[in-house]
N, C-alpha and C positions, 0 to 999 in steps of 0.2 A: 343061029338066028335067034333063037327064043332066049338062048343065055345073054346075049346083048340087052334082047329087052329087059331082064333084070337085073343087070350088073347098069343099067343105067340109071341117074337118078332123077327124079322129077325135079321139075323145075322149082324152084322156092328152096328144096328141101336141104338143110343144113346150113343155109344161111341165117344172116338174121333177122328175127322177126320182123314184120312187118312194124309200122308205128315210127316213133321217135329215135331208134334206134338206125331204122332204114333212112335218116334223112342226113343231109350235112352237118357238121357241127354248127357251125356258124349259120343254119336255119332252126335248130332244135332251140324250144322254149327255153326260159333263164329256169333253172331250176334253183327255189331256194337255198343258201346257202348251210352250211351245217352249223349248226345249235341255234339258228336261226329259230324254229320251233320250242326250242326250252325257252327263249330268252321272251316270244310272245306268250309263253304257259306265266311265266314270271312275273309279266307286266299287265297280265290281265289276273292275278292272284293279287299283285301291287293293289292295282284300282280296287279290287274287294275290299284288301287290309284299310286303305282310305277310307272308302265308302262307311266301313263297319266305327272308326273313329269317329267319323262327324256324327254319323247316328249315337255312340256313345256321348258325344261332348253334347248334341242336339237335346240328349234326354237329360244330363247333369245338368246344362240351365235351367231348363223345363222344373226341374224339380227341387232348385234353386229358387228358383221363383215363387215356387206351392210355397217351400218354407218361409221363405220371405211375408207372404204375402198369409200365411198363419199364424206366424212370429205376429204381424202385425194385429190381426183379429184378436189373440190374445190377449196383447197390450190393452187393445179397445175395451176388450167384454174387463177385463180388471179394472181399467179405469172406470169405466162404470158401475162395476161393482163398488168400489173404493166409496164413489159419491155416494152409493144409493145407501150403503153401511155409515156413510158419515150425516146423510139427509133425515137416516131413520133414528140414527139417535140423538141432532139436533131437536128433530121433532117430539120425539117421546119426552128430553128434558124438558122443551117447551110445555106438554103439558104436565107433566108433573109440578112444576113449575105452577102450572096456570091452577092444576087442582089445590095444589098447598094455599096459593094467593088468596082463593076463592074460599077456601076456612077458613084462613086467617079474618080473613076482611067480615066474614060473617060470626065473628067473636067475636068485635067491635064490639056492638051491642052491649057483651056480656061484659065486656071491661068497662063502659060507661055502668052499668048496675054497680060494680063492683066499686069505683071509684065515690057513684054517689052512698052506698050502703057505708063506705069508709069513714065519709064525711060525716054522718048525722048517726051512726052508731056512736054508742056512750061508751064511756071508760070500764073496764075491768076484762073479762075471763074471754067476752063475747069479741072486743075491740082486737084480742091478741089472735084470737081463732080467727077474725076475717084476713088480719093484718098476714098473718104466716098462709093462708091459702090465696090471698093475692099477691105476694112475693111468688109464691110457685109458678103461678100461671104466668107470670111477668115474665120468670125466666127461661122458662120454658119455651115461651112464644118469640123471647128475645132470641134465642138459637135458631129458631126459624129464620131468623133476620128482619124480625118486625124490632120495629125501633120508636117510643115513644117520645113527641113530638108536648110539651109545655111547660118551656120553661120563660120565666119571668124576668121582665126587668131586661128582654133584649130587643134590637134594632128588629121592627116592622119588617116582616117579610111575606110579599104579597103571593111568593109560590110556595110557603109553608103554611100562612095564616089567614083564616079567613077573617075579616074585621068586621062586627057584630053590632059592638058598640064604642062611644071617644068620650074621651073627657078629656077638657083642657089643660093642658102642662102648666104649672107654678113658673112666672115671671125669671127666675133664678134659674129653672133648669133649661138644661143643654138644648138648643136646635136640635127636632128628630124626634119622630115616632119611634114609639117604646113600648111595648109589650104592658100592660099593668095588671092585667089578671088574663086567667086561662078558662074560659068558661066550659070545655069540652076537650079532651084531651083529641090533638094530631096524631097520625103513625106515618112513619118512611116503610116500604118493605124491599128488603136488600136495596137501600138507599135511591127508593121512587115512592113520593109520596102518593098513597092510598085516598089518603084524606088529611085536608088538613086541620090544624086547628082554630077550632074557635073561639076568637079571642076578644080582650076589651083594649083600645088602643087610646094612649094617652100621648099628648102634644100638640 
């Protein structure tokens, strides 16, 4: 009696588990198929590999653009540079320019002394010593680009000459104002007249 009960076995025991095992085939869930799992490890590694591109290619325009857009600032700050280097030394020759004009033009003066001291100085040692120190200065000043403005015997010219005094032309000569004397010598400087000359005008 008592060896029955243990050579007997309990119900369940040795079969198979309970679950999906215990059920029909044709009621048991679809179970994925195999490599099924690798092939979605693959496709969601895929979408990373993409993901990680566009973020590369995202930041090669991005920085595409800085240079661009620095290239360009560049060009700017040169270009301005360029001007303000061509503004600054336009300007400095202008005064240099303007300081030279401005001595020049204040010899005047000293060339009208010089011209009348030529005239009414008398002949000998004293006539030669003014003669050779007014050649200097003449030339001297002529390199400047001052340019002496009386000469005689030509066609009236009212934005070189200023007319002072007229005497009437001889019946014989030519229709046309004409220079006959220089009472005060003109200058041009680098060919703009300063002042002009003062003249006596005959015709």
């Amino acid at each position: 009696m008592s060896e029955s009960r243990w050579n007997e076995t309990p119900a369940g025991e040795g079969d198979s588990p309970a679950g999906e095992d215990a059920l029909p085939e044709d009621e048991r869930p679809n179970a994925p198929p195999e490599g099924a799992t690798a092939e979605a490890g693959e496709a969601a590694a895929g979408g990373e590999g993409e993901t990680l591109d566009q973020l590369i290619e995202e930041d090669l325009d991005r920085l595409s653009a800085e240079r661009d857009e620095y290239l360009d600032s560049l060009r700017r700050l040169q270009a301005d540079f360029d001007n303000y280097r061509k503004r600054a030394v336009r300007q400095q020759t202008d005064l240099l320019e303007r300081a030279s004009e401005n001595l020049l033009v204040a010899l005047l003066p000293v060339l009208d002394a010089l011209d009348l001291a030529e005239a009414h100085v008398g002949s000998g040692d004293d006539q030669a010593a003014l003669g050779q120190i007014g050649t200097l200065l003449r030339e001297t000043l002529s390199r400047e680009g001052l340019e002496r403005i009386d000469a005689v015997g030509v066609p009236f010219d009212p934005t070189v000459h200023d007319a002072v005094a007229h005497e009437e032309a001889d019946e014989a000569a030519d229709a046309g104002q004409q220079i006959s004397e220089v009472m005060r010598a003109g200058y041009r400087l680098k060919g703009r007249v300063v002042r002009p000359a003062m003249v006596k005008v005959k015709g």
